[in-house]
N, C-alpha and C positions, 0 to 999 in steps of 0.2 A: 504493500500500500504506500503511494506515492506520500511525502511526508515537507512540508518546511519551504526550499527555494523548487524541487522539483513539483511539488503540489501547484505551486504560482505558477511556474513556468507551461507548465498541461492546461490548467483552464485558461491561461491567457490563451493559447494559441490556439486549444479547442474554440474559444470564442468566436474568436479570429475567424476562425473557417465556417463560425454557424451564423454570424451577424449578418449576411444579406438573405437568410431563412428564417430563422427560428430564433424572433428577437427577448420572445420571455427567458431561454435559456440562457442565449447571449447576458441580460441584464444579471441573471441570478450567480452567473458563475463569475461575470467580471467584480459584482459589489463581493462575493465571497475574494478572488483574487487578491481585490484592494486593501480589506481587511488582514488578511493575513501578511500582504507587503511590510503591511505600518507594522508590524510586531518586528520583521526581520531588517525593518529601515533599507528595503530596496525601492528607490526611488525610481529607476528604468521601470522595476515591475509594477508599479504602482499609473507610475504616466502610459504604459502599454492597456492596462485594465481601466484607466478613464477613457483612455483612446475608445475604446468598442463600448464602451457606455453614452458618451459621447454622438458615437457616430448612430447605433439603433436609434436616438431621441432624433437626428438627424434624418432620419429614414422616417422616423413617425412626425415630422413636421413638427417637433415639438424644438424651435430654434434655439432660446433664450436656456434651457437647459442644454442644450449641445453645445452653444457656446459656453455656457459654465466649466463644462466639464473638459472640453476643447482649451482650454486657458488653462487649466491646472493639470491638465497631461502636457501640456507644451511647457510648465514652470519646471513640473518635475523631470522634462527631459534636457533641458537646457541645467539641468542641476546636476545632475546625472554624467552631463558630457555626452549625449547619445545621440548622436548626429544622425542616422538613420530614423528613429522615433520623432525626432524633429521635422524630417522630411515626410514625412506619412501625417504629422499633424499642420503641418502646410496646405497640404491637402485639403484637412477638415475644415481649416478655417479660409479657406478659398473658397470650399462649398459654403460655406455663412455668406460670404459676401456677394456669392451667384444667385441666394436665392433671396439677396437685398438689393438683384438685378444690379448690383456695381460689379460692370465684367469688366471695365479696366482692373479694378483691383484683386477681382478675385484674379486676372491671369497674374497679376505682378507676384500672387501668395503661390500661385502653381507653377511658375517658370525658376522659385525659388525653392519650393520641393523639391522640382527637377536636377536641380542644381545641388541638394543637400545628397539625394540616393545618388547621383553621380560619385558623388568623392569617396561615398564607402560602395562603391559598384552595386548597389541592391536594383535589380534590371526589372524589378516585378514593381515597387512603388516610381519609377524613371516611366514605364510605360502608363503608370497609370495616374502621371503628373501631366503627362503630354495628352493624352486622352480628356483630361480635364481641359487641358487648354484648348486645344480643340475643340470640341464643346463651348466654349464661351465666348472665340470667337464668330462660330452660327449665330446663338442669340445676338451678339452685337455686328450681324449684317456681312462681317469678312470673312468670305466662304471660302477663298484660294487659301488663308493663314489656315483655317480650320483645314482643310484637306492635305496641306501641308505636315502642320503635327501629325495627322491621325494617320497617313502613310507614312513615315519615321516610327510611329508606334506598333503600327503591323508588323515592319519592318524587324522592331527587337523584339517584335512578341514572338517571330520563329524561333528563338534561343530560348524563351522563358515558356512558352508553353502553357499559356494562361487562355484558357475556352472564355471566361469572362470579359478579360479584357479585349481579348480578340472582336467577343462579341461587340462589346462596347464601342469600340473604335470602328466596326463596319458598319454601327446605327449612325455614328456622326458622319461618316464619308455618304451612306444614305440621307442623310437630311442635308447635307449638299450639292446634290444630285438633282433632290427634288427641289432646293429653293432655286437650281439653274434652269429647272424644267427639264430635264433628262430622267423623265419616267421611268422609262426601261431598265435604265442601270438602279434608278432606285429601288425598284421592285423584286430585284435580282439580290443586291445588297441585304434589303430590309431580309426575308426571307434567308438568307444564309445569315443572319445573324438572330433570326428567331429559329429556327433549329437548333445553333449552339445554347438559346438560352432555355432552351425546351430539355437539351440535354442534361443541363446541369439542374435543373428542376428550379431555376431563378423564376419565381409566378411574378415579381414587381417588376421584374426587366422582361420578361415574356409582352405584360401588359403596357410598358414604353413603348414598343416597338411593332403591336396590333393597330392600333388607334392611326402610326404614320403609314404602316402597309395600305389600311384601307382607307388611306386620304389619297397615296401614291395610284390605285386603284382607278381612284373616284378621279382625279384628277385627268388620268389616260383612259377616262370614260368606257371604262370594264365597271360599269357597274352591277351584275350578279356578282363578281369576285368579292367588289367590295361589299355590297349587301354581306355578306356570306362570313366575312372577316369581322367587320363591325359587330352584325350580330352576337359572334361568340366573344368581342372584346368585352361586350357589353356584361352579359351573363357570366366572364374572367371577373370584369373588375367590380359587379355588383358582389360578388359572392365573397372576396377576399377585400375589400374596402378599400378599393383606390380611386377617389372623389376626381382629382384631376384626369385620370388617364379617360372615367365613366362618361365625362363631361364630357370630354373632345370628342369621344366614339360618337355620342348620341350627336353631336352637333357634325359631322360627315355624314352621318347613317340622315339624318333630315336633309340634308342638300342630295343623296342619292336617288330616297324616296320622292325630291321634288322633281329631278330628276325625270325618274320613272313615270309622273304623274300622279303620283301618289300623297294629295296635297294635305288629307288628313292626319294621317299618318305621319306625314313630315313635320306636321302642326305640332303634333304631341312630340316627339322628340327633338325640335327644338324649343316647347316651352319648356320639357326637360332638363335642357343646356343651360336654356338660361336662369331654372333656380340653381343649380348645383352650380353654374361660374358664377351667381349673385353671391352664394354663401360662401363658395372657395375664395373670391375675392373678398371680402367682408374680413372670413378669417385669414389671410394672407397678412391684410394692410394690417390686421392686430398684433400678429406675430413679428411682424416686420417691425412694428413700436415696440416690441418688447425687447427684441433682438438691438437695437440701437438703444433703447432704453440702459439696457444689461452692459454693453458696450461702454455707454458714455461713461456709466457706474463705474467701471472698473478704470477706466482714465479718470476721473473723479478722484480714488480712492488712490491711485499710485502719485497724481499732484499731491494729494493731503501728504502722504508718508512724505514724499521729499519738501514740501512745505516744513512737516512737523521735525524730520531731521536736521534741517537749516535752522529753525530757531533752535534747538537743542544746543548744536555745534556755538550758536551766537550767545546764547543764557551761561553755557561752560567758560566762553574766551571770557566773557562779563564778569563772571565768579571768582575767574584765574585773576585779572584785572583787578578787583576788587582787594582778592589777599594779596598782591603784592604794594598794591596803596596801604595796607595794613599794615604792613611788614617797615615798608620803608618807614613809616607814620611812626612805628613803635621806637624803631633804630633811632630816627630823627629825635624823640623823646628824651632817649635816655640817653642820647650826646650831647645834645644842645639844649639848651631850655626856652631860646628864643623861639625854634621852630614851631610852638604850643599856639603861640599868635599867625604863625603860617596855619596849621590844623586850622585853626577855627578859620579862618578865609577859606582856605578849602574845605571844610564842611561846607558855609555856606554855598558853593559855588555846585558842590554834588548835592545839595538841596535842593536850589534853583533846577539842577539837572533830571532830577528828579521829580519836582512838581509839573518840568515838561512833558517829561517820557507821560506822568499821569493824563495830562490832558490830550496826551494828543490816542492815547489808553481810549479815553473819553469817546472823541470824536471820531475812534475806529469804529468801536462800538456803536455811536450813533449811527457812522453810515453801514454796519451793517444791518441794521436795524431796518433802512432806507431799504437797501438791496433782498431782505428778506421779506419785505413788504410786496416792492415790484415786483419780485421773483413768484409769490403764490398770487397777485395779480395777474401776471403772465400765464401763470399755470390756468388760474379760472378762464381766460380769456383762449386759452389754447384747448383746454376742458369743452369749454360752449361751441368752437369751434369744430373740434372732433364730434359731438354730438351731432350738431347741424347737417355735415358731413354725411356721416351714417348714415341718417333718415333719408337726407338726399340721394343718397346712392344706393341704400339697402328697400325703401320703400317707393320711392318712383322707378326707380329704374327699369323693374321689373315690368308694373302694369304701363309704362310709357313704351319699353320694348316689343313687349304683346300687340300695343295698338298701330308702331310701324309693323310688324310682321304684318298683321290682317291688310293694311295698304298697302303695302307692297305687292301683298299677293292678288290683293282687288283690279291696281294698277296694270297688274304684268296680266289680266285676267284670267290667273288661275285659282280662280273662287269662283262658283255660280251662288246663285241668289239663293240657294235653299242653304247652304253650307255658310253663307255670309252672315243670313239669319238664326243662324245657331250659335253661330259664335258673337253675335250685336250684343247679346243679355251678360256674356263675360265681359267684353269689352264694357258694360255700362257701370258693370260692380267696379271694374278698372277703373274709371273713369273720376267716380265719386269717391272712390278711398284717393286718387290722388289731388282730389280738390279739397276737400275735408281738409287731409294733412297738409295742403301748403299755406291753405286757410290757419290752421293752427301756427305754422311756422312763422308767416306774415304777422300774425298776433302778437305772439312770443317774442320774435325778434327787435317790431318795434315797445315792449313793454321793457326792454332791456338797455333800450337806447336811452344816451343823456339827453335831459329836457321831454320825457316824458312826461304829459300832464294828466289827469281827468278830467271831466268834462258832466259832473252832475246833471239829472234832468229825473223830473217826475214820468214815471208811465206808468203804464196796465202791464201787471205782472203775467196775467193770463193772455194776452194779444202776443209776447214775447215767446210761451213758450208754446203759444199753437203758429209760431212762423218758424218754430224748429220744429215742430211734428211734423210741419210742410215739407223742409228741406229734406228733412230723414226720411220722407214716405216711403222712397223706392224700400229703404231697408227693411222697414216695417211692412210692406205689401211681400215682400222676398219669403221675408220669415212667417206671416201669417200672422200676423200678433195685431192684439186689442189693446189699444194704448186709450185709456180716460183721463183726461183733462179737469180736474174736480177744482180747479179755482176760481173764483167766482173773480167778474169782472168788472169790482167796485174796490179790488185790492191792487192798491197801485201802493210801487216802491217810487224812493231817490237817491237813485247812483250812476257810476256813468252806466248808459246801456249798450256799448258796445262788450264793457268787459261781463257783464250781467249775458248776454249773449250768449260767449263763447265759453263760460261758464255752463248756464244751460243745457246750452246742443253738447257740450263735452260728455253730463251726467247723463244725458237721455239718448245718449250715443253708445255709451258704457252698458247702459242697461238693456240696449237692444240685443247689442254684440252677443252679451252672453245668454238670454233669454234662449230657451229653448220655442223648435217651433211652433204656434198655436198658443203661448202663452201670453199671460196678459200682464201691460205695463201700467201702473196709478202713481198718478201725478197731483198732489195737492200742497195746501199750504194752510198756516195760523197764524196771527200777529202774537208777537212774544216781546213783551215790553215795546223799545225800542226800534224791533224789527220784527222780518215775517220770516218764517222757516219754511223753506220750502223743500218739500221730499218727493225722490222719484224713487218710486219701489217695485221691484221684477219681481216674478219668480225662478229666476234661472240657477245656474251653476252655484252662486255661491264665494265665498272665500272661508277660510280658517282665520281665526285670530294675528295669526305672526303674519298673514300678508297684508292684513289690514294694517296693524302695527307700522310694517315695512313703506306701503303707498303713503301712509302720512307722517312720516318721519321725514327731516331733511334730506336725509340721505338717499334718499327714493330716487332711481336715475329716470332719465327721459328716455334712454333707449331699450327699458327694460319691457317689454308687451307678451302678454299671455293671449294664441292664438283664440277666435272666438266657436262658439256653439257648434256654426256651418265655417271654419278654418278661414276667418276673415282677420286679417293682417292688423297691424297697427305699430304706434311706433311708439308709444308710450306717455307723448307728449301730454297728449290730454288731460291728464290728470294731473299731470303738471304745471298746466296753464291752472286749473281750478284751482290749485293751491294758492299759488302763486295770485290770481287776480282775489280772491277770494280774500288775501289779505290785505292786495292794496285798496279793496271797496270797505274795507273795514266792517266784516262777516268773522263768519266759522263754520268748517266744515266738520260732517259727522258722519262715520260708516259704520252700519251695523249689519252685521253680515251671515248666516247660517250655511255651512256646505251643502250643495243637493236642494235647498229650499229658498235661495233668492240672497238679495242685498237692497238694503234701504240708504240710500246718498241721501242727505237732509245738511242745506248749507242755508246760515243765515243773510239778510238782504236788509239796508238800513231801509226802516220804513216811510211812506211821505210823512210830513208833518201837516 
């Protein structure tokens, strides 16, 4: 039984060889590795077992931990002296910066890999630093540099004998074939390097290299081949969870069936494409802030250390400083006795010196104060920001997308009228979720701006909210629901009434969403001192305690939405705006809520006088 540095040395390399398959083993054998490393203080073996922990996070899109781990396998190889270890994590941190789309930088981290395996001859990471360059010259447009590395790579892979990297470097010389327009050789390519990855039972690299065959396919307008390809990428990469490769099939497999004529069919698989690239882009750009978040951190964290060393080294020369004015101070003493009248002029003058150093203590302190002020201003500002963002891109995009496809395809007249009119009632739920929400965002946005004012006025409370039962009809007519209106219409408020508004349509919008269909929604009100309360009460879904908690806590984010009854989107604002307006009309809001049995909204309204 393997025991101590030989135990390390097995599961490292066992790892090694299972991480582009079997990533739970990979995880369990590298953290056992690591562990055992620190007892024998082998720091090679330690930076090789974060290597392959590292890289699985990196294979699950999980960036800002693969960079963690990618930094402290590269500290511990640089500590080490292990000049090969360093060029394999070259490698890993080139992929960080290819999949933060900076391919100048990633080739500058991979041509210096290339450069580390060259000096200690390891010809297996040399081919598979060129292979990456290769690679990121395609994405950034330069297809001769790209086909350049990737045949110098074939080139040394007949000495190393790697089925992988072979493979790998004939997917990149195929994706420059096809961005020349040279079908045929790509088709030839792609296909001899899905065979080798078929060999080696690699399913993540099988399914890289399906999705470009039957583009390569589609493009040289074989379309049964590509139908026939597509289809099983699809059923590859639905079955084994690979979001990006799923996406791109479905979105060729719909240009083939339009193709074909096959306009329905082609409809559903690219409305397909375009949720799964709305959410792959959504979580991209998050991970992408994480990954530079993690980054700046740790440049962050290495200025403090050499910030905090430099005062150290300056506090020490100060101290040293200090005892030899001591010293001399005391000699002077006990030689001369005039010198007692020097001492006290120089105390005074290291006094003076010192009430400086204090103030100007002071006024560091103040402006850090300044700078830490600005600094979480920025952040709220960069916060609001990224919110706006979102909604913009995660909630219009979609139903904005859907209603070019339907013209476009109306335009090029491949819709007839029966098929137009099937799909008019989708397009109209589109339509009004992204009116609603720019509606709320226009509210929001200017409720945010300086020199926002209100604008007091007496109305009819009940006129208000039967001109949102009007706006919301289609939703209410959609779902079947009885909405009564019980306020009578001698009950007038005075606030402004735009934010009373959107107030309003926000709660009796909330209450539809979730309402089941056929149920029914009551709407009334009571003067309560000062003010009137006004409650809309469902009987739908429900909430538990901690999410009501949660919605009227500050903390409550805007982008946060719980799909509705019939899977109707949102983006969370709404209830935000309520919050939010509900305090500058100087109200209060109330949610009481039962699982399964409904929720009562009841927000107060200053009354007329």
């Amino acid at each position: 039984m393997k025991k101590g540095k030989d135990l390390v040395d097995y599961l490292n390399l066992t790892a090694t060889s299972l991480r582009e398959s079997d990533h739970p083993t990979t995880l369990a054998m590298s953290f056992k590795a690591d562990s055992i490393a620190i007892t024998l203080n082998d720091l090679s073996a330690r930076s090789r077992a974060n290597e392959n922990i590292s890289w699985v996070y990196y294979r699950q899109s999980q960036w800002q931990k693969a960079f963690e781990f990618a930094s402290k396998a590269y500290d511990f190889a640089l500590s080490a002296e292990d000049t090969l270890q360093a060029a394999r994590l070259m490698n890993n941190m080139g992929a960080l910066y290819y999949e933060q789309q900076n391919f100048p930088k990633a080739i500058e981290q991979f041509k210096k890999g290339f450069e580390y395996a060259t000096k200690v001859k390891d010809l297996q990471t040399q081919i598979r630093s060129l292979n990456n360059v290769a690679l990121n010259f395609t994405q950034s447009g330069q297809q001769d540099s790209a086909m350049y590395y990737a045949r110098i790579s074939v080139s040394l892979n007949e000495n190393a004998g790697s089925p992988y990297l072979t493979s790998f470097a004939h997917r990149v010389i195929g994706d420059v074939y096809l961005a020349k327009g040279q079908y045929d050789s790509a088709q030839a390519i792609y296909n001899r390097s899905l065979d080798m990855a078929r060999q080696q039972g690699i399913i993540s690299f099988e399914t890289g290299i399906l999705h470009r065959l039957g583009n390569a396919y589609l493009l040289d307008n074989k379309l049964s081949q590509a139908k026939e390809i597509l289809d099983y990428s699809i059923e590859l990469c639905a079955a084994n969870g690979y979001p990006t490769e799923l996406a791109l099939s479905h979105k060729h497999l719909a240009k083939v069936l339009e193709q074909q004529g096959k306009i329905s069919e082609a409809y559903k698989h690219l409305n397909t494409y375009l949720l799964l690239n709305d959410s792959i882009n959504s979580k991209a750009n998050r991970d992408r802030l994480a990954l530079l978040q993690g980054m700046f951190e740790q440049n962050l964290q290495q200025s403090e250390l050499k910030l905090l060393k430099a005062q150290n080294e300056s506090q020490s020369f100060r101290l040293a400083t200090s005892r030899k004015y001591i010293i001399l101070i005391s000699i002077a003493v006990a030689l001369i006795s005039f010198l007692v009248v020097w001492m006290y002029f120089l105390n005074r003058k290291v006094s003076a010196k010192n009430k400086d150093l204090q103030l100007q203590q002071n006024k560091i302190a103040e402006q850090n104060k300044i700078l830490e002020n600005q600094s979480r201003e920025l952040g709220e500002i960069n916060e609001t920001k990224n919110k706006l963002f979102s909604i913009l891109g995660h909630d219009l995009r979609g139903p904005i997308g859907q209603v070019k496809s339907v013209i476009d395809l109306m335009i090029s007249d491949q819709l007839d009228e029966n098929e137009f009119l099937d799909l008019i009632h989708v397009l109209q739920k589109d339509i009004n979720s992204v009116n609603f929400t720019i509606n709320n965002i226009l509210k929001w946005s200017m409720s945010q701006m300086d020199g926002f004012s209100m604008h007091p006025s007496t109305f009819s409370l009940k006129a208000t909210v039967d001109n949102s039962i009007t706006l919301l009809n289609p939703a209410i007519v959609d779902k079947k629901l009885t909405v009564f209106n019980q306020i009578s219409g001698d009950m007038m408020v005075h606030t402004d009434q735009d934010l009373a508004d959107v107030i309003i349509r926000n709660i009796l919008n909330n209450s539809i969403k979730f309402s089941k269909p056929g149920d029914a929604v009551t709407i009334f009100a009571e003067k309560v001192g000062k003010f009137i309360e006004l409650c809309v009460m469902d009987q739908g879904v429900g909430m538990d305690p901690a999410l009501v908690e949660k919605i009227l806590s500050d903390e409550y984010s805007i982008t946060k939405s719980t799909p509705g009854t019939k899977k109707e989107k949102g983006s969370g604002l709404g209830l935000q705006l309520v919050k939010e307006f509900v305090k500058k009309i100087g109200g209060e809001l109330y949610i009481q809520s039962v699982p399964n049995h409904g929720t009562r909204f009841c927000v107060k309204i200053p009354a007329s006088n």
